[in-house]
Every structure is written in C-alpha cells, then in structure tokens.
SEVEX-60387 format. One record per residue (C-alpha): residue number from 1; residue in one letter; x, y, z. Coordinates in nm, 3 decimals. Each point is the difference from the previous one (the first is absolute). Example, Ala and Ser with C-alpha at 12.3 -4.5 7.8 and 13.67 -1.06 7.14 Angstrom:
REM residues 2
R   num   residu        c1        c2        c3
R     1        A     1.230    -0.450     0.780
R     2        S     0.137     0.344    -0.066
***
This chain:
REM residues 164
R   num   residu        c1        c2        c3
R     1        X    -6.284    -2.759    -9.071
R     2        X    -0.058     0.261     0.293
R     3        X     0.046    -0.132     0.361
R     4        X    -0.068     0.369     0.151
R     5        X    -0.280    -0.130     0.254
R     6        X     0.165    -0.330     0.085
R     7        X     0.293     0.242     0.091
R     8        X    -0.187     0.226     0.207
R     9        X    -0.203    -0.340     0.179
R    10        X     0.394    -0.187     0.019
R    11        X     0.102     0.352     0.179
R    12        X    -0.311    -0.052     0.250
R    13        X     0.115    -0.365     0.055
R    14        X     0.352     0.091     0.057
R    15        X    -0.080     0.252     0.251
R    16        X    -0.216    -0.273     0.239
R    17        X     0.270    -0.234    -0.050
R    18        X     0.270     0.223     0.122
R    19        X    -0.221     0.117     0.326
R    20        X    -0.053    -0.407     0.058
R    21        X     0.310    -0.064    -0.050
R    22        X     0.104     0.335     0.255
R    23        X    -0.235    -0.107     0.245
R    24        X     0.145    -0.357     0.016
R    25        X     0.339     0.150     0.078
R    26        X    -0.124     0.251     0.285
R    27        X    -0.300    -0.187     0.127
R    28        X     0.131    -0.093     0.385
R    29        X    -0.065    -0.402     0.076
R    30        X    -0.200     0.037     0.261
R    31        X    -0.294     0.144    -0.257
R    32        X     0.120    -0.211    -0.254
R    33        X    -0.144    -0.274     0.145
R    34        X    -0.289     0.204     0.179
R    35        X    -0.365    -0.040    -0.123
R    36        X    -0.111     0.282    -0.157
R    37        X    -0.295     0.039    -0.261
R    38        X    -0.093    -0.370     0.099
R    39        X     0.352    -0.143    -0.090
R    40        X     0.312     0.032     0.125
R    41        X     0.226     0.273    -0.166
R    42        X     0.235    -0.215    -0.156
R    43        X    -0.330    -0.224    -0.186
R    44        X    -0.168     0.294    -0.140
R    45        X     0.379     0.079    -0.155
R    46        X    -0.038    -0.328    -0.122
R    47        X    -0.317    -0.022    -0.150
R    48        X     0.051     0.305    -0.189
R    49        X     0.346    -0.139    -0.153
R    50        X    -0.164    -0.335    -0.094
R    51        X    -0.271     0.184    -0.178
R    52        X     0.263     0.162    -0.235
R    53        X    -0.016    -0.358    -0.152
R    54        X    -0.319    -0.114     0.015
R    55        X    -0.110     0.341    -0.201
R    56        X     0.248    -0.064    -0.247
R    57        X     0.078    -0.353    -0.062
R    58        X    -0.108    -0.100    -0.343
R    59        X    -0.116    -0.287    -0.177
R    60        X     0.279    -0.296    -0.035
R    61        X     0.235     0.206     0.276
R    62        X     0.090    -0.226     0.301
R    63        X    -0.087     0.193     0.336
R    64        X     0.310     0.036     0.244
R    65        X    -0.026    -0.142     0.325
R    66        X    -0.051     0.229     0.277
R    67        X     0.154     0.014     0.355
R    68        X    -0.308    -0.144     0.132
R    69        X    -0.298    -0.253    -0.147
R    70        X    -0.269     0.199    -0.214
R    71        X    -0.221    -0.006     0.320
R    72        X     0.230     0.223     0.193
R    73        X    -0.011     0.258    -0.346
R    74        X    -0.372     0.013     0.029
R    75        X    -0.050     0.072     0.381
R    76        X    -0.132    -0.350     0.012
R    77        X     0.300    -0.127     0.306
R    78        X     0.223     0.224     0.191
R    79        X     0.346    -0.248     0.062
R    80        X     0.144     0.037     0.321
R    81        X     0.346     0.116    -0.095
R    82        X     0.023     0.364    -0.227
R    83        X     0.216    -0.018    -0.238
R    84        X     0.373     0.212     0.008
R    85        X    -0.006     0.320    -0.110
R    86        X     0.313    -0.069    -0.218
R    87        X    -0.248    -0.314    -0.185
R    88        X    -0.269     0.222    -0.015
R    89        X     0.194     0.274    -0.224
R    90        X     0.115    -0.318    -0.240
R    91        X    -0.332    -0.093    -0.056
R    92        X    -0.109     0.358    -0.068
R    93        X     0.266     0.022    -0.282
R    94        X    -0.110    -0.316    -0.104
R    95        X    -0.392     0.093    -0.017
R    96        X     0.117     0.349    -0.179
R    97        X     0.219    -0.210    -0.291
R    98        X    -0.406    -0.124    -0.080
R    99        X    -0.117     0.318    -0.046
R   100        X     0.298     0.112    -0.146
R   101        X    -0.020    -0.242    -0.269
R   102        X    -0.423     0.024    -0.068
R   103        X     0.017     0.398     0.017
R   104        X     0.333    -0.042    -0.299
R   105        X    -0.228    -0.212    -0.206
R   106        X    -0.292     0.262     0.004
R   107        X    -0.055     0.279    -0.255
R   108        X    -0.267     0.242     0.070
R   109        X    -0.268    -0.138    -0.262
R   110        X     0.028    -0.328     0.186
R   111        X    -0.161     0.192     0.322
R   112        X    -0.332    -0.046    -0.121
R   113        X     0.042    -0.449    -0.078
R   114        X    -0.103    -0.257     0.327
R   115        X     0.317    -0.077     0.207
R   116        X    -0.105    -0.376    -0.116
R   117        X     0.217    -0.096     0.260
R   118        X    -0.152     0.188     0.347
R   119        X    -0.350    -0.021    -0.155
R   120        X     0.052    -0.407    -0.001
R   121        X     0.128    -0.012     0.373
R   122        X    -0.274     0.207     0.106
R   123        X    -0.256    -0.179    -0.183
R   124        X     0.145    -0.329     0.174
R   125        X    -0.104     0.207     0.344
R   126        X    -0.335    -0.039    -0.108
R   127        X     0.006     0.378    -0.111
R   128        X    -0.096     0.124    -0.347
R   129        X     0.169     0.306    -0.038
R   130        X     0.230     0.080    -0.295
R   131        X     0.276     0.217     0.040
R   132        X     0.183     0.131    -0.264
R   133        X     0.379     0.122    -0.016
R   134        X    -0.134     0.368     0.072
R   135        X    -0.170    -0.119     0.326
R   136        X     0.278    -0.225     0.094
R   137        X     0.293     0.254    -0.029
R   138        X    -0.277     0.220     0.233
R   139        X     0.048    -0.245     0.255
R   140        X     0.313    -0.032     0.028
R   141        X     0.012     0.300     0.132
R   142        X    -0.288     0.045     0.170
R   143        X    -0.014    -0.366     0.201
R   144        X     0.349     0.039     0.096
R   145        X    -0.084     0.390     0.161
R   146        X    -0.254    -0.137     0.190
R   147        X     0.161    -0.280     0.153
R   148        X     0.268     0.225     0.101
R   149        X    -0.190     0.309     0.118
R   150        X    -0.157    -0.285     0.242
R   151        X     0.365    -0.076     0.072
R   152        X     0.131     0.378     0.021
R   153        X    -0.266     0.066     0.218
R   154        X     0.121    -0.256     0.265
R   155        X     0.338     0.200    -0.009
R   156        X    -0.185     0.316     0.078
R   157        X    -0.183    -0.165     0.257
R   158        X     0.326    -0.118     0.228
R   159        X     0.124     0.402    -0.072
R   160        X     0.206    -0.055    -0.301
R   161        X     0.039     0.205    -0.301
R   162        X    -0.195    -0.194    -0.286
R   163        X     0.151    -0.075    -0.337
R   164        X    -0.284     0.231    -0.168
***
C-alpha cells in the first residue's frame, strides 16, 4: 500500500524536529529562560515537544511522563527552575520515538480516518473537533514551526543568527 504523502508529511516533520532540536543546542541560556511570545524560551520548546504525544497517542497507549506536570505542557504554570538543555534534547528524542512510531503505522488511505485518539483528548477539552491522521500529520509540522519561529525570533532579537 502507497505511503508517498505520509513520506512527504514525515519529511516536513523531520525537518521541524531537526531545527528544534538545532535551536536547543545553540540557543544561549540567558534566552533560554527569557520570556518571549508569553513564555519563556525554553517552555514554548516544551510545549511543542509534549504535543508530539498528545497528537499521536492512541487508544490503549500509556502516555510518557514529561519533565514537568501536564500544566506546565499547556502554558497553564511556568516552574521556577528551566530545565537543562542536555534533558531537554532527551525528551525531544523521546517525544519524536511517538511520532516515529504513529507516522510507521500510517498508510496513505488511512489519512482520511479520525485520529480516534487526538479527537478523544480534545473532545475531553470540551472541544468537538475531529481530526483525522491527514490533519494530525499537518500539525506536526505546522504547531511545532510556530512555536519555534516565536522562539527563533527571540534569537534574532538579542542579534543572533536564527535557526531558519
């Protein structure tokens, strides 16, 4: 069965993850832990990692636990303490195994189906949208390039070279 558009959507995921995963490395710590966007740096980073999972996590799979509580994921606390660059970069690998995994289990005629499992955690937000796999391997992409142009703009800002 013919997995030409998940490959061309996996190649669009790939390339955010590597500029997250880039900006990470040369993102200085003193904007690392900087607001920017409304968040600091280093939670916007985060948010967009932990919502690798929470678009793909099916039906009877056990969520991982993050670095933080679930609150700190969805902008609803900011800790006091950021975490290490170093611990950040696991968890990104660790996020990217999900999407690895959902994106390996897709064939292009499943694009058009409900991704049963995002559509339920949204709908438990009090939200009736339904994605399906099309829209979810969308944003991957696209969520994770916005968090990060937020992010590569705070580079820019302090006279840096961006990672875009």
């Amino acid at each position: 069965m013919s997995q030409s558009i998940i490959a061309g959507q996996k190649a669009s995921f790939e390339n955010a993850y590597g500029l997250v995963t880039q900006f990470i490395e040369v993102c200085p710590d003193n904007i690392w832990t900087k607001k920017f966007g409304g968040w600091p740096v280093w939670q916007q980073i985060y948010h967009a990692l932990g919502a690798f999972q929470f678009f793909t996590l099916q039906d009877g799979e056990t969520p991982e636990q993050g670095l933080y509580p679930p609150e700190v994921n969805s902008f609803q606390s900011t800790p006091d303490v950021a975490p290490a660059k170093k611990d950040m970069l696991e968890y990104a690998a660790r996020m990217k195994t999900k999407v690895d995994a959902y994106i390996h289990a897709l064939k292009d005629a499943d694009l058009p189906n409900i991704n049963q499992g995002l559509t339920a955690r949204i709908k438990a937000l009090g939200r009736s949208h339904e994605f399906s796999h099309s829209q979810t391997l969308a944003m991957l992409s696209g969520h994770t390039m916005y968090h990060l142009g937020s992010c590569d703009a705070a580079l820019r800002e302090h006279g840096l070279k961006g990672v875009f």
